[in-house]
C-alpha positions as CSV (number, residue, x, y, z in Angstrom):
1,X,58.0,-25.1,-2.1
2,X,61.9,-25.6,-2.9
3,X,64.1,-22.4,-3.5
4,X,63.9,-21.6,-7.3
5,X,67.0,-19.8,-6.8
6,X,65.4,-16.3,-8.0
7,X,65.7,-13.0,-5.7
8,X,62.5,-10.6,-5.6
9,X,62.5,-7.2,-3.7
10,X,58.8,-5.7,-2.2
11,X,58.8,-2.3,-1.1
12,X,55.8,-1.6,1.2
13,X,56.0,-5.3,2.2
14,X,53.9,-5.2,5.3
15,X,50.5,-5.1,4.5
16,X,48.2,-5.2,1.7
17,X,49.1,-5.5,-2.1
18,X,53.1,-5.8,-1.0
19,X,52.4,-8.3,1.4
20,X,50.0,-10.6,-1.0
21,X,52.8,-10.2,-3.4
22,X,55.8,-11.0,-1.3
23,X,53.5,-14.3,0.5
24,X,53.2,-15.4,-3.5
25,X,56.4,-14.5,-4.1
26,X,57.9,-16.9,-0.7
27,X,55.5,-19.7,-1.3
28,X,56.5,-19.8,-5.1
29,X,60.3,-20.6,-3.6
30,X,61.5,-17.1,-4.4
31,X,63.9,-15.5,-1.9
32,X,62.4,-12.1,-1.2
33,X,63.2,-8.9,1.1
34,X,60.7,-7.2,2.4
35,X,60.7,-3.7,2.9
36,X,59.0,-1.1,4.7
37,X,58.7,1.7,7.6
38,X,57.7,-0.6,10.0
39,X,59.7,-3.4,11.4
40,X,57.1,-5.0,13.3
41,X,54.8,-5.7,10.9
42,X,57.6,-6.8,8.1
43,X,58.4,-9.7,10.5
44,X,54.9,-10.6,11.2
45,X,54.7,-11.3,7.2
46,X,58.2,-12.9,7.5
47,X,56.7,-15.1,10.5
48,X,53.7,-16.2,9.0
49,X,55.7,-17.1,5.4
50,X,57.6,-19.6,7.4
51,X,60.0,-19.1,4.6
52,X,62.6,-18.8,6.8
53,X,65.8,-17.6,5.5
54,X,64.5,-17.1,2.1
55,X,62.7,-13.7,3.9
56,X,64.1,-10.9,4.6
57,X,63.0,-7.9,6.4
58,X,64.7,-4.4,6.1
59,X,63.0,-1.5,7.3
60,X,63.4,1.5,5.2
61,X,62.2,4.8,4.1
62,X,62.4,4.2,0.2
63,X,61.6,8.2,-0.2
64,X,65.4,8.1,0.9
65,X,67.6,7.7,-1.5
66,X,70.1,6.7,1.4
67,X,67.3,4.2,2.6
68,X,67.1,2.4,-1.2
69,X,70.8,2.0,-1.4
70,X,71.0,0.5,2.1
71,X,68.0,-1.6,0.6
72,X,69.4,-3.4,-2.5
73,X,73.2,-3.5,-0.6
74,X,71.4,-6.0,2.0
75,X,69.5,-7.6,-0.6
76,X,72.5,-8.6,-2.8
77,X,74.4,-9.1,0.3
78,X,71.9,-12.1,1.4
79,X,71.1,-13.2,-2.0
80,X,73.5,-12.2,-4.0
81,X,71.3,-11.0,-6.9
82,X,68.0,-9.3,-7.9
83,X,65.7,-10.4,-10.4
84,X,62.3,-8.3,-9.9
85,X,62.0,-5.5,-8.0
86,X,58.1,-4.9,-7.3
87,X,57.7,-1.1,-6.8
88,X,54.7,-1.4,-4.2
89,X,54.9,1.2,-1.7
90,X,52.6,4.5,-2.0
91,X,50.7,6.8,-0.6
92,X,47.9,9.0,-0.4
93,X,45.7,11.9,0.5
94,X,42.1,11.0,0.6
95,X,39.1,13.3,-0.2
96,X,41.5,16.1,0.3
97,X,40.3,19.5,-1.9
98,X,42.6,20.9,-4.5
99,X,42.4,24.2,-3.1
100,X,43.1,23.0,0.4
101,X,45.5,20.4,0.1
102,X,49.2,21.2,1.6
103,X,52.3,21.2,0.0
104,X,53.6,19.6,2.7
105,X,51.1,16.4,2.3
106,X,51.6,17.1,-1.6
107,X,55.4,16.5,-1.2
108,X,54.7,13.6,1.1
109,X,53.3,11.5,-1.0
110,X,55.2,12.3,-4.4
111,X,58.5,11.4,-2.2
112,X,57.0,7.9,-1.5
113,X,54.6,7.1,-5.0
114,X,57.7,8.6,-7.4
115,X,61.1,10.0,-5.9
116,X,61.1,6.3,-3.9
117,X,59.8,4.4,-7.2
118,X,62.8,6.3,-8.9
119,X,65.2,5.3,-6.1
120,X,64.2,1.8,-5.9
121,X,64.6,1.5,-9.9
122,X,67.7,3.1,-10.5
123,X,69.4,0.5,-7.9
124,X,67.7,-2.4,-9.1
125,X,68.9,-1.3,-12.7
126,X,72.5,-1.1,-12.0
127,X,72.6,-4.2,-10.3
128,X,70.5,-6.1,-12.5
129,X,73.1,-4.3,-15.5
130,X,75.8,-5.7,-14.1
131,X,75.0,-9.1,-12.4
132,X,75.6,-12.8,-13.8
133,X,73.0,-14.1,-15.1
134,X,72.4,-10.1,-16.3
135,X,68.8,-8.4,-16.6
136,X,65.8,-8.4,-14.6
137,X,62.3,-7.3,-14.3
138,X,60.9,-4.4,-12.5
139,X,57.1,-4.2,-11.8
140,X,55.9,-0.8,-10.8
141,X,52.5,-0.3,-9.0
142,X,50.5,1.9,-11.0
143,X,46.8,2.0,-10.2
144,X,43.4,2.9,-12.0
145,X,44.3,6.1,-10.9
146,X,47.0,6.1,-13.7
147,X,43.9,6.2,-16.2
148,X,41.0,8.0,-14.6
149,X,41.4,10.0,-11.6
150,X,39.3,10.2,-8.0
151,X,38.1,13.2,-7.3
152,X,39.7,15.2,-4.8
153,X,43.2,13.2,-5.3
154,X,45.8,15.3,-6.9
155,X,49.0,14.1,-5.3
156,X,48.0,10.3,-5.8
157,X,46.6,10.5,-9.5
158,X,49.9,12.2,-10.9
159,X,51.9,10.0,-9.4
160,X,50.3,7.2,-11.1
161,X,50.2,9.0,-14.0
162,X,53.9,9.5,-13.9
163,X,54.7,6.0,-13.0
164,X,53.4,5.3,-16.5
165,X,55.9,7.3,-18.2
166,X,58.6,5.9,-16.1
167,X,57.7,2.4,-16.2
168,X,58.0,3.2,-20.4
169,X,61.3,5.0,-19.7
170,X,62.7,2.1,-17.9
171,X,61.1,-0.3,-20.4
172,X,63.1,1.3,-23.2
173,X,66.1,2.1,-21.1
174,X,66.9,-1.0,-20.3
175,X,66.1,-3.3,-23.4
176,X,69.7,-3.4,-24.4
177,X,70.2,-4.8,-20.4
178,X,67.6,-7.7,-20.7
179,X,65.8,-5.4,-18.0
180,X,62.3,-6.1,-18.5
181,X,59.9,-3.1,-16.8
182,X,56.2,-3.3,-16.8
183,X,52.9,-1.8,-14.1
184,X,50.3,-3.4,-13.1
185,X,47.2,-1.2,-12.2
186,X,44.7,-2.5,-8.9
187,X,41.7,-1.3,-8.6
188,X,39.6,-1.9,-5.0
189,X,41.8,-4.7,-3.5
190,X,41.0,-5.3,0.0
191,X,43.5,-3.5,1.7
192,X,43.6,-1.0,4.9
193,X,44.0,1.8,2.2
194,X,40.6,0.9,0.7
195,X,38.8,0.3,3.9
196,X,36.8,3.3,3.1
197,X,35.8,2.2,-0.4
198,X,33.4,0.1,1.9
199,X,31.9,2.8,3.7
200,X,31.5,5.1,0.6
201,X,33.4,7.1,-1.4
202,X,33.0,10.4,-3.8
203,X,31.8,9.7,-7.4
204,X,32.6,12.0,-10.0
205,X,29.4,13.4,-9.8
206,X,29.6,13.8,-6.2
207,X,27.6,11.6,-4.7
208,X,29.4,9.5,-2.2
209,X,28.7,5.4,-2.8
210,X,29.8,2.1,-1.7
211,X,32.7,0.5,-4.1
212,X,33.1,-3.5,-4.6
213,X,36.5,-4.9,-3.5
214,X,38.3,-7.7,-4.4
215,X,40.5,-10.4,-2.6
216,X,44.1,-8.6,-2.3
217,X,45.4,-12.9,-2.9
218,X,44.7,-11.7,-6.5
219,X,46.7,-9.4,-6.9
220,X,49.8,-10.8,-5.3
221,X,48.8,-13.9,-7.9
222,X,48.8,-11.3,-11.0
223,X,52.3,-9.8,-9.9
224,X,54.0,-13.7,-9.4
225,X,52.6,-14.4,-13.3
226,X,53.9,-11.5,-14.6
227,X,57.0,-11.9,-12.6
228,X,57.6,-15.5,-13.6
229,X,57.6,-14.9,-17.5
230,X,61.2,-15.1,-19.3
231,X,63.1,-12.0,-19.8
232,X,62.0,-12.1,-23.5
233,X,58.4,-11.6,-22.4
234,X,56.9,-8.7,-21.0
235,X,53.5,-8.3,-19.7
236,X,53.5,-4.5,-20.0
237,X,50.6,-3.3,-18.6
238,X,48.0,-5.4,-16.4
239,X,44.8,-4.3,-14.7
240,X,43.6,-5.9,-12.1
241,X,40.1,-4.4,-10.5
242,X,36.8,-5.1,-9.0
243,X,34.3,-6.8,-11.6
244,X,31.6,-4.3,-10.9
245,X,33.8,-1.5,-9.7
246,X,32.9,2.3,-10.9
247,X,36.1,2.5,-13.7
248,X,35.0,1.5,-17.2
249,X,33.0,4.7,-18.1
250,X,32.9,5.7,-15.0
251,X,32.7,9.9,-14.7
């Protein structure tokens, strides 16, 4: 595919949903950095793009603030711009009681799943404010769990809940920018994180059952069409599940 001359950034670029999405992104013709905690497996996706060039791998700690500056300074360094910034990279603490979770794992994951989500906007924003062509899209990862909540998943679920209410901050915020800000919200893609789903998981009832997955190619798909819409069109919330997984009515 030729170079369509437009610069996305994936956070949590490499594996599941952030790696679908940053493969869609690079065979699309988008330039792309990829970033993540983990070198190695950033240029393994970078490898098997064969987008050469147009990839870029930056390891980084998004729940940083230090690390998302360094981020978007290497982006617009090798690209010169950003157009979407795909706010991918989370965490979790599965099956973990209320009562006995830590604050320790508690403040984990909200560094990651909202302080790094914050980070990563707020530098996209201002360069996306001030760049030529101006404006951009952001695209935050939102989950089912922004809806209806897992049991025994406190950290994750207000996260989610709380990406919402940024994604409709930024969304207002940055109208008079031509920044576009939308969330999409997976449920069961196959990824590492979801492995378990497989196995069995805890229903709201208790009981603890199988979950159908779906192809994490789809998702990556979902986040290139709403990525590839004009400025002028937003695609402000998507879901993206399982046919026959446990959500609708589900509790």
């Amino acid at each position: 595919m030729a170079e369509n001359n437009k610069v996305a950034v994936v956070t949590g670029a490499g594996t599941g949903i952030g790696k679908a999405a940053a493969l869609a992104y690079l065979k699309d013709g988008w330039s792309v950095a990829l970033a993540g905690r983990r070198a190695e497996m950033l240029n393994e996706v970078v490898a098997e793009s064969g987008a050469g060039k147009r990839a870029l791998a930056v390891q980084a700690d998004i729940s940083k603030s230090t690390d998302a500056k360094m981020l978007f300074e290497k982006t617009v360094a090798a690209f010169g711009r950003v157009d979407v910034l795909f706010n991918n990279a989370g965490g979790n603490a599965p099956g973990t009681l209320f009562e006995e979770l830590t604050h320790e794992k508690w403040l984990d994951v909200v560094g990651v799943n909202l302080n790094g989500m914050f980070f990563c906007s707020q530098e996209a924003f201002k360069i996306m404010k001030s760049q030529n062509p101006r404006g951009g899209r952001i695209i935050n990862n939102g989950s089912i769990s922004a809806h209806a909540p897992r049991p025994d998943s406190a950290p994750y679920t207000a996260t989610k809940h709380a990406a919402t209410g940024l994604t409709k901050t930024i969304s207002l915020d940055g109208r008079k920018y031509d920044i576009a800000c939308c969330q999409i919200d997976v449920g069961n893609a196959v990824t590492p994180l979801t492995q378990r789903m497989a196995q069995g998981v805890k229903q709201a009832n208790g009981e603890i059952k199988p979950e159908p997955r779906m192809p994490v190619e789809y998702v990556g798909q979902a986040v290139l069409f709403m990525s590839n819409m004009p400025l002028d069109v937003n695609v402000q919330f998507l879901t993206i599940m399982a046919t026959k997984m446990p959500f609708v009515g589900r509790g």
